[in-house]
BAPA-743968 format. One record per residue (C-alpha): residue number from 0; z, x, y. Coordinates in steps of 0.25 Angstrom, whole numbers. Layout:
N
[site NUM, [Z, X, Y]] ...
This chain:
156
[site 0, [-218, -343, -413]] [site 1, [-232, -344, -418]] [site 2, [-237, -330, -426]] [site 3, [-249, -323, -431]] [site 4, [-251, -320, -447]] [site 5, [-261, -317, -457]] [site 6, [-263, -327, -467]] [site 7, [-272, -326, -480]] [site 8, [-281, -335, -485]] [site 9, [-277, -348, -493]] [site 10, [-283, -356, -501]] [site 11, [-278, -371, -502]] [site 12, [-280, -385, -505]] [site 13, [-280, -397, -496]] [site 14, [-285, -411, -492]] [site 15, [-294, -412, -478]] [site 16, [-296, -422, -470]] [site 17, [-299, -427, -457]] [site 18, [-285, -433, -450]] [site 19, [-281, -438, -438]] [site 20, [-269, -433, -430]] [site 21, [-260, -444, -434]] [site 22, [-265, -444, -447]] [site 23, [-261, -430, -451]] [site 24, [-247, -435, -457]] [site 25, [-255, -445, -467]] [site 26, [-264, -433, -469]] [site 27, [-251, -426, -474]] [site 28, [-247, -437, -483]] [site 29, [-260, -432, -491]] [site 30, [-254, -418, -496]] [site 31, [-252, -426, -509]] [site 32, [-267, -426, -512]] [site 33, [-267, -410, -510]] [site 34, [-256, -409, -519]] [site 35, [-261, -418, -530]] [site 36, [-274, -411, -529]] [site 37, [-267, -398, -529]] [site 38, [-258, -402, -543]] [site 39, [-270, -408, -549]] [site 40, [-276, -394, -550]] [site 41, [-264, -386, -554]] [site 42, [-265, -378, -539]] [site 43, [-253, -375, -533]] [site 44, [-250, -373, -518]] [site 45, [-246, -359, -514]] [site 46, [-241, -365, -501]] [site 47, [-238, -375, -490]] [site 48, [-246, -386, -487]] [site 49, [-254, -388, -476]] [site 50, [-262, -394, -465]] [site 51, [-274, -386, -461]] [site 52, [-281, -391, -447]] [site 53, [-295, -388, -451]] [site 54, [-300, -397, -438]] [site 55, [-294, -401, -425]] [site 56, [-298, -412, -418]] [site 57, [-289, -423, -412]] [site 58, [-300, -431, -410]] [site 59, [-307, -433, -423]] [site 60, [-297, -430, -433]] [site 61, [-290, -416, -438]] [site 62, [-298, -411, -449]] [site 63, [-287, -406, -460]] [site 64, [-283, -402, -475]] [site 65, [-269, -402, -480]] [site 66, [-267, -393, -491]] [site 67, [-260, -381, -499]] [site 68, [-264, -367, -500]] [site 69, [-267, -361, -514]] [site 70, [-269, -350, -522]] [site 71, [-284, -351, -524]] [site 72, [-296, -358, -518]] [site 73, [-300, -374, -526]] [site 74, [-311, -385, -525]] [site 75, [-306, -396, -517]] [site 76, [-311, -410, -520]] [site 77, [-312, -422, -512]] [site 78, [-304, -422, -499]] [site 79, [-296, -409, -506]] [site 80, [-302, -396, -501]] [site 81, [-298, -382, -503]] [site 82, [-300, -370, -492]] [site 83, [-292, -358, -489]] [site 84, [-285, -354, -477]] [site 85, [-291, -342, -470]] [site 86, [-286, -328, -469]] [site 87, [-281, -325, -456]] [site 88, [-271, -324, -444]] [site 89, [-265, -336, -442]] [site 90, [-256, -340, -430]] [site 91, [-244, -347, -437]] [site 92, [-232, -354, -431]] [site 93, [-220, -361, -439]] [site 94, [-218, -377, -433]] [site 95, [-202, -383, -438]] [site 96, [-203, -399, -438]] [site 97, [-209, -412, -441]] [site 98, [-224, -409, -443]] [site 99, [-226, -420, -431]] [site 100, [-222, -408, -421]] [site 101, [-235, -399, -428]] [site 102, [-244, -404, -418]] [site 103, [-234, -398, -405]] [site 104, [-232, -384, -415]] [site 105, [-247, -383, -416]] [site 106, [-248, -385, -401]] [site 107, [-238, -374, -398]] [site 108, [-247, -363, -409]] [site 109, [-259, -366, -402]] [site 110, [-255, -364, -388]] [site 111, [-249, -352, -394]] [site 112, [-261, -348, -399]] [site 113, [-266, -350, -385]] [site 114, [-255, -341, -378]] [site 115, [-259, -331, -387]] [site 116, [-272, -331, -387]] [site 117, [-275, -333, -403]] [site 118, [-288, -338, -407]] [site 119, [-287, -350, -418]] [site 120, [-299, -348, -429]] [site 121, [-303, -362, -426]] [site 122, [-319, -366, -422]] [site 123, [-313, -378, -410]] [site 124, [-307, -389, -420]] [site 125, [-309, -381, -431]] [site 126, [-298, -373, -438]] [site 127, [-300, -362, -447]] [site 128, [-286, -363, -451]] [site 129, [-274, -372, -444]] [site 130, [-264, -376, -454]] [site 131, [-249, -382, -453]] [site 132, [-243, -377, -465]] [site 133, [-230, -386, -470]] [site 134, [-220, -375, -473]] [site 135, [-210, -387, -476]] [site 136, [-210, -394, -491]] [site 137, [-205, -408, -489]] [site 138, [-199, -407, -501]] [site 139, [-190, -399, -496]] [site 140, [-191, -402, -482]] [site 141, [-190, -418, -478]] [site 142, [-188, -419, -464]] [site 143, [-201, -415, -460]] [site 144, [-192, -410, -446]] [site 145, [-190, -400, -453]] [site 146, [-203, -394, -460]] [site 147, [-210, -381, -457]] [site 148, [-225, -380, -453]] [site 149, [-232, -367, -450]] [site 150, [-246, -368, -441]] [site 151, [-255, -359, -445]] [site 152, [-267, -358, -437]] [site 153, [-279, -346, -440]] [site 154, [-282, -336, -431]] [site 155, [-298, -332, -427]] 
């Protein structure tokens, strides 16, 4: 069941670019360049990765960045670009399986969000903050059936 919380601000690190829907997984297969980036520089995540919706559109591509948070605010460079999550209420909701079934669980938070009549701080196709955050370290985790994601989507 989807609930409400605060969240602070957090800075972070990513990679951005402009993907189509069944290219997201090859657009996953990037996260090595974040973390390369990251290692480069001595910064340590403080988190989970991340996929963050900055724009939603089926038709022309989703606008996205995969990333880490971290403890303070960097220059990015080249296709690497730094940013912080805003401060806010966001409504959050825990998926259990294969990342191919995020699409269906984000469905079922917005139309729960509809039900409930929450506003999503997004300007149409563009998101203020809409983030699937992998709770799962494939490390430790291999059967992607079995990883953990939380949606996390900012409130107006």
């Amino acid at each position: 069941m989807p609930e409400i919380v605060e969240l602070a601000e957090r800075p972070y690190v990513a990679l951005r670019a402009t993907v189509q829907m069944d290219g997201i997984s090859a657009f996953a297969d990037r996260m090595h360049e974040v973390i390369r980036w990251l290692a480069a520089r001595e910064i340590a995540p403080n988190g989970a990765p991340f996929f963050k919706y900055d724009v939603v559109d089926m038709e022309a591509g989703l606008v996205m960045e995969i990333g880490f948070p971290v403890d303070d605010l960097h220059a990015g460079e080249d296709e690497i670009v730094t940013g912080v999550l805003p401060a806010g209420r966001y409504a959050t909701a825990t998926y259990h399986g294969h990342p191919q079934g995020l699409r269906d669980a984000t469905g079922e938070l917005l139309a729960w969000g509809s039900t409930e009549g929450v506003e999503w701080d997004a300007d149409g196709d563009k998101w203020a903050a809409r983030l699937e955050v992998y709770l799962s370290d494939p490390r430790e985790v291999p059967d992607m059936a079995d990883w953990d994601t939380e949606l996390q989507f900012k409130l107006r």
